[in-house]
C-alpha atoms as one frame of an Amber mdcrd trajectory, in Angstrom:
protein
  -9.766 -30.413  -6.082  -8.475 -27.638  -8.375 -11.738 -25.871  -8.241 -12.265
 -25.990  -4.566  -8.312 -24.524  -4.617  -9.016 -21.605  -6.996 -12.471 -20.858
  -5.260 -10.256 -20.818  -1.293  -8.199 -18.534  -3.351 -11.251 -15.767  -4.564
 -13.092 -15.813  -1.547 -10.534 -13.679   0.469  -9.506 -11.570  -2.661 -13.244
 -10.672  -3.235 -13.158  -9.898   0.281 -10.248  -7.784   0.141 -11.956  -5.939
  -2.497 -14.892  -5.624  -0.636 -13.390  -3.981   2.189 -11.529  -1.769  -0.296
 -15.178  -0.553  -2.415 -16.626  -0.270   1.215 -14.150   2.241   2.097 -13.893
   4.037  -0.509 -17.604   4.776  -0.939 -17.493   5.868   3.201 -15.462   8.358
   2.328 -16.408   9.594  -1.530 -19.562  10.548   1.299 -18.218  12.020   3.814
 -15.077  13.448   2.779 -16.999  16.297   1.126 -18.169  17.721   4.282 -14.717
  18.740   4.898 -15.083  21.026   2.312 -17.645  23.134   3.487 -17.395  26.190
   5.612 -20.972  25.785   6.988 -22.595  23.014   8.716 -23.729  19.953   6.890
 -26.708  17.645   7.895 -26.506  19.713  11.195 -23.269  18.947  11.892 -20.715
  21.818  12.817 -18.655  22.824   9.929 -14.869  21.288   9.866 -13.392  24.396
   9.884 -14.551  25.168  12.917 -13.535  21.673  14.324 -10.373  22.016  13.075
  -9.560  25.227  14.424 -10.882  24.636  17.827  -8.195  20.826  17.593  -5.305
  23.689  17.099  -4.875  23.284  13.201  -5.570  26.071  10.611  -8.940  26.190
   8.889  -7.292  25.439   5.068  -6.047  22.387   6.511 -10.218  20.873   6.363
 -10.135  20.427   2.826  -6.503  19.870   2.612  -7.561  16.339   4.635 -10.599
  16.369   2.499  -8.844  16.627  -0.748  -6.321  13.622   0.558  -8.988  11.567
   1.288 -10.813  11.568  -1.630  -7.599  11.073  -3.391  -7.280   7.724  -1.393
 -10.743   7.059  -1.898 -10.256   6.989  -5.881  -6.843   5.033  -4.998  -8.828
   2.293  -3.359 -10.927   1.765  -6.206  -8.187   1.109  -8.504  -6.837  -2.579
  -7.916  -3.194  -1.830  -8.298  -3.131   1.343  -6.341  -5.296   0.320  -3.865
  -2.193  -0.449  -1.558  -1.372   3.620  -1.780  -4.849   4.412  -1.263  -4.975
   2.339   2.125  -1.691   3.566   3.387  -2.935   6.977   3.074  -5.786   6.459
   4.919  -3.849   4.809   7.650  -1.611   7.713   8.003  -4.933  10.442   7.826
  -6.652   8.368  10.456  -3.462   8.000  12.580  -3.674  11.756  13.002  -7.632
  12.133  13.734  -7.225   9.357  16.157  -4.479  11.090  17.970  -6.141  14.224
  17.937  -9.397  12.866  19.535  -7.268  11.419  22.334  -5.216  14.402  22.456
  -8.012  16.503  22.670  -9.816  14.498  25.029 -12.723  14.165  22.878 -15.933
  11.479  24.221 -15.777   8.298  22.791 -19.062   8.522  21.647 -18.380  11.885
  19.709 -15.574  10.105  17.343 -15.305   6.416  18.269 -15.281   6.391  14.139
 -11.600   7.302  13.641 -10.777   4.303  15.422 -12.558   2.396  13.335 -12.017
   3.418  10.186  -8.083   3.241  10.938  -8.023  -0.857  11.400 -10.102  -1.622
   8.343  -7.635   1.079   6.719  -4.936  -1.247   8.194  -6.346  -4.643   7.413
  -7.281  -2.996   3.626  -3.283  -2.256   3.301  -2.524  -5.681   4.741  -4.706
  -7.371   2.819  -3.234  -5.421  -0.808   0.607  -5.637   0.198   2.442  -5.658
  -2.948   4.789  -8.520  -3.482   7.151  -5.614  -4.747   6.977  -2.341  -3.205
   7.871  -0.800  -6.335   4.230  -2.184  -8.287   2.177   0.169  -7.133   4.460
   3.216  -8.338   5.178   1.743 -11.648   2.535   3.731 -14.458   3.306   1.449
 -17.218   1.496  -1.739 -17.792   2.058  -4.247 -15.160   4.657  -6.479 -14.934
   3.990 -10.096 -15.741   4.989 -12.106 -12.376   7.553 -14.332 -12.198   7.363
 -16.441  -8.803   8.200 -19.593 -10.224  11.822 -20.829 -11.108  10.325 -22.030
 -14.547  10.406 -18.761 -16.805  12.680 -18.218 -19.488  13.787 -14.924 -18.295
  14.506 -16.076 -14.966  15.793 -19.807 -15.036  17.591 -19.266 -11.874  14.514
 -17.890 -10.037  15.541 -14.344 -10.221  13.118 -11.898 -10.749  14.161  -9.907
 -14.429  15.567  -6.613 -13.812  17.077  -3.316 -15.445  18.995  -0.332 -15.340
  18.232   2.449 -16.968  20.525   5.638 -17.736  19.590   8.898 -19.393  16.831
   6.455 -21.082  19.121   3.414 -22.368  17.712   0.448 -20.678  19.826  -2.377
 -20.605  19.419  -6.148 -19.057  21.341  -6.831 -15.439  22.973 -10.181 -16.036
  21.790 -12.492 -13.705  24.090 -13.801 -11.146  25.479 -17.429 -12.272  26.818
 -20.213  -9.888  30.254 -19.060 -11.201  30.220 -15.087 -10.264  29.027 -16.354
  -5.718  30.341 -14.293  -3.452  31.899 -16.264  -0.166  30.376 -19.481   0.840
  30.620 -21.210   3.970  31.972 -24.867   4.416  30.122 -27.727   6.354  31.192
 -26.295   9.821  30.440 -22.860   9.189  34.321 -20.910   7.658  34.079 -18.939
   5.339  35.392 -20.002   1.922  36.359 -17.268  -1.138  35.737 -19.953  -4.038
  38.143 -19.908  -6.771  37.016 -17.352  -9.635  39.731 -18.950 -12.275  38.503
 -22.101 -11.717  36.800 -23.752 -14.657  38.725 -20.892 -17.517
């Protein structure tokens, strides 16, 4: 039973991750075209896209440069979140531009595309704590379970630091509640002397 748990558990991980490497190679290939002033493959050079959509030409490998940056984002497991929400914002714009600009649907039904796996790749690598992704350090050892010894309450552990002193936030005891409601629903101030 335990195996057949942990294996329910990898499949759509493994997925995720799929989706993720998928991505990420689409656009480590075709991100580069954005960077050159001629034609590529026979296609018409970016620049010249992007100045006939209404944007300047240094703004082709600006968008090129952004998504190869989420490209190399998406490989990396814990920054793969960052890497997807960039994406969804780039491909939020292209979209709206090919509508804007009343471009066929066959020309760039790929924008479309690209922007719900984008989505479903950010869904899929939500962070549990928005702050993960941005950390640098090592990552922090989870704590969802009540059973810890830093957090025997089931608070998560947590700091403040000032001008570099990092000191432990107390946890909030049964003793330091704020107002509490009684059976039909007033609000009670508990007694903070109580029990001193």
């Amino acid at each position: 039973m335990q195996t057949q748990m942990k294996q329910t558990r990898i499949f759509p991980r493994r997925l995720s991750t799929g989706l993720c490497w998928f991505i990420a190679i689409e656009f480590f290939f075709f991100a580069p075209f954005k960077f050159s002033p001629v034609g590529v493959l026979g296609w018409p050079s970016y620049f010249v896209k992007f100045v006939a959509w209404g944007y300047p030409a240094w703004f082709s490998p600006f968008i090129g440069a952004c998504e190869l940056m989420a490209a190399v984002l998406l490989l990396l497991p814990r920054r793969r979140f960052l890497g997807a929400v960039i994406l969804v914002a780039i491909l939020t714009g292209a979209t709206t531009t090919h509508i804007v600009d009343h471009d066929m649907l066959a020309d760039h039904f790929t924008a479309p595309i690209e922007l719900v796996l984008a989505g479903i790749a950010a869904l899929t690598q939500w962070p549990a704590d928005w702050r993960e992704p941005l950390r640098l350090g090592p990552r922090m050892p989870s704590s969802d379970s009540a059973t810890d010894s830093d957090s025997s309450n089931g608070h998560l552990p947590s700091s403040s630091s000032v001008k570099g002193v990092t000191e432990a936030i107390p946890l909030i005891s049964s003793g330091d509640q704020f107002d509490q409601e009684d059976r039909v629903g007033n609000l009670v101030h508990p007694d903070r002397n109580r029990g001193q």
